[in-house]
C-alpha positions as CSV (number, residue, x, y, z in Angstrom):
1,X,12.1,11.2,-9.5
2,X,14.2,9.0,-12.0
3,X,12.2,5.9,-12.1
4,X,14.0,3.8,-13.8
5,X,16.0,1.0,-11.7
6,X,14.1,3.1,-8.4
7,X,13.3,-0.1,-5.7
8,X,10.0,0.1,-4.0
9,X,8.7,-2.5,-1.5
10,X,4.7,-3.2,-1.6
11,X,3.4,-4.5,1.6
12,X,0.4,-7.2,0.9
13,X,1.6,-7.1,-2.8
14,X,0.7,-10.5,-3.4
15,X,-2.9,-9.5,-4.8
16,X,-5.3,-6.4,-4.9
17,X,-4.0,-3.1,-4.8
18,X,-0.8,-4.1,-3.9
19,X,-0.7,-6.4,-7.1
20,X,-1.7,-3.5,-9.3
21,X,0.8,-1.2,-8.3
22,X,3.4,-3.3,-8.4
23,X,2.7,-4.3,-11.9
24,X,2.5,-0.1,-12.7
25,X,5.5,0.3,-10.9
26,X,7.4,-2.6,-12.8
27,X,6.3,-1.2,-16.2
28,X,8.2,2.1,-15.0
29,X,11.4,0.0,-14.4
30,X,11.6,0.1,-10.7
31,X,12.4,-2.7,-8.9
32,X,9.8,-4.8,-6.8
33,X,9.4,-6.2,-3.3
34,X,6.4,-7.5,-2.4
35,X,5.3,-8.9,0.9
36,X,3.2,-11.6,1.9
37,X,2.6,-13.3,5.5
38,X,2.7,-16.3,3.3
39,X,5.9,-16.9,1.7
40,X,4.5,-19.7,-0.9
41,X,2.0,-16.1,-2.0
42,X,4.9,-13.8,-2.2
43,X,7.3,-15.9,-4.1
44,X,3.9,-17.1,-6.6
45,X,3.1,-13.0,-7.2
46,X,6.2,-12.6,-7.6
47,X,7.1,-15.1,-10.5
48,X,3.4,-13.8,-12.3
49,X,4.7,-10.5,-11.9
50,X,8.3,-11.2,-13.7
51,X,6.7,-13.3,-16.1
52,X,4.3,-10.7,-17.5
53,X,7.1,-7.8,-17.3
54,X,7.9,-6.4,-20.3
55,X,11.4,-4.2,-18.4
56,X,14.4,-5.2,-17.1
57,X,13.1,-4.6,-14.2
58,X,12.5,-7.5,-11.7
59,X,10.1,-8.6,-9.1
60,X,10.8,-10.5,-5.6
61,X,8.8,-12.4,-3.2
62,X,9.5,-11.9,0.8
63,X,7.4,-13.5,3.5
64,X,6.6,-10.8,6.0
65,X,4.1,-10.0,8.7
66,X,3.3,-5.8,8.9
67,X,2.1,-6.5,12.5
68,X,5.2,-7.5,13.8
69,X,8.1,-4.7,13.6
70,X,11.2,-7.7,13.6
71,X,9.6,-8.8,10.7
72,X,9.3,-5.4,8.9
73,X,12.7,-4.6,9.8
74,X,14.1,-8.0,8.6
75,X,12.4,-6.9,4.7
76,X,14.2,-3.8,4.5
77,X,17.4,-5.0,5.4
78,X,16.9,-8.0,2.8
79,X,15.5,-5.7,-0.1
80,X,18.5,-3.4,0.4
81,X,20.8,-6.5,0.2
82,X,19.4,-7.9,-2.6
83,X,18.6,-4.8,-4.5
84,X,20.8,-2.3,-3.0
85,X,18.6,0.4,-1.9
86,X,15.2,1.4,-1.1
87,X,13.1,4.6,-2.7
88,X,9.9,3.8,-2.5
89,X,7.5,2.4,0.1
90,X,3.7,1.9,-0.6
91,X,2.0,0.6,3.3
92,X,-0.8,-0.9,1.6
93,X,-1.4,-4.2,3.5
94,X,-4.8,-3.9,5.2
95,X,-8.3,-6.1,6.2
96,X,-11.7,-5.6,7.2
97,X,-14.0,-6.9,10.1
98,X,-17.7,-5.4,9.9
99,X,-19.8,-5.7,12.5
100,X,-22.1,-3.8,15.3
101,X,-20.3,-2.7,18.0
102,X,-22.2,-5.6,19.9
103,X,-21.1,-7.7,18.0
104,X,-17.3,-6.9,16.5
105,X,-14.8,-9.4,18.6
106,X,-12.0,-8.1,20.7
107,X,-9.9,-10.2,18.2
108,X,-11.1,-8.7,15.5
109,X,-10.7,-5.1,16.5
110,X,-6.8,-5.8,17.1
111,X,-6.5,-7.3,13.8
112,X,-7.9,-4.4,12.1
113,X,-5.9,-2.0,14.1
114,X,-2.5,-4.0,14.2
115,X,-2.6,-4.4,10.6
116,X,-4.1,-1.1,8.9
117,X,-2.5,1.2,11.4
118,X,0.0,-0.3,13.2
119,X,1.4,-2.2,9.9
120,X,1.6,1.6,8.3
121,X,3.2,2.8,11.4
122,X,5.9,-0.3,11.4
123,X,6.8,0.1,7.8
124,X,8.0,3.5,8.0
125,X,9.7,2.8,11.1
126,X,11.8,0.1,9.7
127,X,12.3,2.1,6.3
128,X,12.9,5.7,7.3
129,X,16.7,5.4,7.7
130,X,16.8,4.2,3.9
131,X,14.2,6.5,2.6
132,X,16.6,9.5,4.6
133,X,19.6,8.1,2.1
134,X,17.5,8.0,-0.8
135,X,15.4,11.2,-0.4
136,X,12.1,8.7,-1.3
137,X,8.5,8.7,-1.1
138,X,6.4,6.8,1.4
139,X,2.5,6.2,0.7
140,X,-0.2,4.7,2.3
141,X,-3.2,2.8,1.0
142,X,-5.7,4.5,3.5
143,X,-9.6,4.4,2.4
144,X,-12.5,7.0,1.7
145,X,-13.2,5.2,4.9
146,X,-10.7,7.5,6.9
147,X,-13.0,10.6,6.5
148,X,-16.6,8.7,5.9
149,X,-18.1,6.4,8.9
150,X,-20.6,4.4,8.4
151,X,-22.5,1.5,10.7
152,X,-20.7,-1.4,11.3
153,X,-17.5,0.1,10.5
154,X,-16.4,0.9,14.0
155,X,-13.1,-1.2,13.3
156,X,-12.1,-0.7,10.0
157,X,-13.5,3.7,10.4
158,X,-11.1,3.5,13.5
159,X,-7.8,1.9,11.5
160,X,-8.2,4.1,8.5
161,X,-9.3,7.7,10.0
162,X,-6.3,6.6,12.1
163,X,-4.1,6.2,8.7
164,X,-5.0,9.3,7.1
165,X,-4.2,11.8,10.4
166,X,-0.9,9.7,10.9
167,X,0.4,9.8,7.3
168,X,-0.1,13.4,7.5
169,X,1.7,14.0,10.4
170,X,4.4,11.6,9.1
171,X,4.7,14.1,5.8
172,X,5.0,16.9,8.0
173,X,7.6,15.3,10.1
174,X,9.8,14.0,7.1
175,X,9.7,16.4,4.2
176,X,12.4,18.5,6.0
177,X,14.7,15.0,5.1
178,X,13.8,15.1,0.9
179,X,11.4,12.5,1.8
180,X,7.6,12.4,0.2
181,X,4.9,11.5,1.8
182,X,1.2,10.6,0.2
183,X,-2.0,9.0,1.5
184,X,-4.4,7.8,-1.4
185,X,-8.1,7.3,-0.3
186,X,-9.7,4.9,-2.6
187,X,-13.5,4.4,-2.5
188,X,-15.0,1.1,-4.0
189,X,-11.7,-1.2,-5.8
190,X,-12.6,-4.4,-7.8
191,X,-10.5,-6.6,-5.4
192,X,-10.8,-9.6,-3.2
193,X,-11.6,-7.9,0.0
194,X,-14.0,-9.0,2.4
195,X,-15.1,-12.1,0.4
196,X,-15.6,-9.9,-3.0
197,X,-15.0,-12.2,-5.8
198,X,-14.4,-9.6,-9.0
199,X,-16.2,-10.1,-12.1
200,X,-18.1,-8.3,-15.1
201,X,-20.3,-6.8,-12.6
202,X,-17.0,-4.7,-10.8
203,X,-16.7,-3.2,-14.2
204,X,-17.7,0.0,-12.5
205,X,-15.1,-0.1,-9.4
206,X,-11.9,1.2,-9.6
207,X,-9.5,-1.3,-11.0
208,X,-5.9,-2.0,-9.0
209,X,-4.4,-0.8,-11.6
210,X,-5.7,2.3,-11.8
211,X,-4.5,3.0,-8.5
212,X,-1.0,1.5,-9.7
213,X,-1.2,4.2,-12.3
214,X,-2.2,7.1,-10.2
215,X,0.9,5.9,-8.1
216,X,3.3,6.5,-11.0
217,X,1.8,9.8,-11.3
218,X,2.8,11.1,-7.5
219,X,6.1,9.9,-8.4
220,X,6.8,11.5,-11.6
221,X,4.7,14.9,-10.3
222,X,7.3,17.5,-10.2
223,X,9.2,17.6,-6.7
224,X,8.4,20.6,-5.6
225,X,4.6,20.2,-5.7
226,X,3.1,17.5,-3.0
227,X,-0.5,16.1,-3.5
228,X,-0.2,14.6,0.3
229,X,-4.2,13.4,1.0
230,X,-5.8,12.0,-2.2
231,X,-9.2,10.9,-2.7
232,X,-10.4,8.9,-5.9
233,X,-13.6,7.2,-6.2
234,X,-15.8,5.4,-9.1
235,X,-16.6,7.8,-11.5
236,X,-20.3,7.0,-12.1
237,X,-21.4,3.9,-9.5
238,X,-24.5,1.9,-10.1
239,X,-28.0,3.6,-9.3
240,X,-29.2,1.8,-6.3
């Protein structure tokens, strides 16, 4: 793939993973979206991300939810008006509730699902028309949690397994169309999530960016090869 002047939206782009790739993916010259549930994040991300961008490449901000399909829809449609097409879509907003089974709420478990799964599920429903027209690549953010279970993680185990299986049905549905389709299974990340506040002691985690750059890499990999289920993880993690 071309990459230069490419459009790519980033669901939960406004920190984390999302944040990294989209600063990898604006370094390449691709266009941004990034969405947010919060338009006042998505519009802040956004203007960090343009400031520090050394391309002519540009950034954009767009309040969205992934749990509701209107809203999904509504981002596609205002990406392609604004930037004229869409190539690339990375499904990577996502949360965690950990608890016992006892103890995990009924509201929690349909956060988890409607957000990790379901938000996946919406956002290549709402962008598979454009991704037909552009022959592009969908990925999603799933976890070394969608093959590893592990107590407490009833929830979050459900919503990423769940991720893995349907992204690669979803590649095997869609690569008759030109269209690419990845998941990328991160293990331990140096982000915010689930009250993690990185610091000199994440230096062993994978960095954002370093899933930002291992997205540049699908893209650029020659087309006719497919690396569809990825799994990275921290080289050499603390001895406990």
């Amino acid at each position: 793939m071309n990459l230069k002047n490419k459009v790519a939206l980033i669901t939960g782009g406004s920190k984390g993973i999302g944040f990294g790739v989209a600063q990898s993916l604006l370094q390449q010259g691709i266009h941004v979206a990034i969405t947010s549930r919060s338009s006042a994040s998505a519009s802040e991300a956004a203007g960090l991300l343009n400031a520090s961008n050394t391309t002519d490449a540009k950034a954009i901000g767009i309040e969205a939810d992934v749990r509701n399909f209107e809203s999904q829809t509504n981002a596609v449609k205002q990406i392609i008006d604004t930037l004229g097409s869409l190539d690339i879509v990375v499904a990577n907003a996502g949360l965690g509730h950990f608890a016992s089974i006892e103890d995990i709420t009924l509201q929690q478990w349909q956060d988890t699902i409607d957000t990790n799964l379901t938000g996946a599920f919406y956002s290549i429903k709402a962008s598979v028309d454009a991704l037909k027209a552009s022959k592009g690549y969908y990925i999603t953010i799933s976890s070394l949690a969608g093959t590893n279970f592990f107590a407490n993680g009833s929830a979050y185990n459900a919503s990423k397994f769940g991720v893995t299986g349907f992204t690669q049905a979803v590649m095997l549905d869609l690569r008759k169309y030109g269209i690419k389709v990845s998941t990328i299974m991160p293990g331990s990340v140096s982000t915010h999530f689930n009250g993690n506040e990185p610091d000199a002691s994440d230096a062993w985690k994978i960095q954002s960016e370093d899933i930002g750059e291992l997205v540049v890499d699908l893209l650029k990999m020659n087309p006719r090869t497919l690396p569809s289920k990825i799994e990275v993880r921290p080289t050499t993690p603390p001895s406990k």
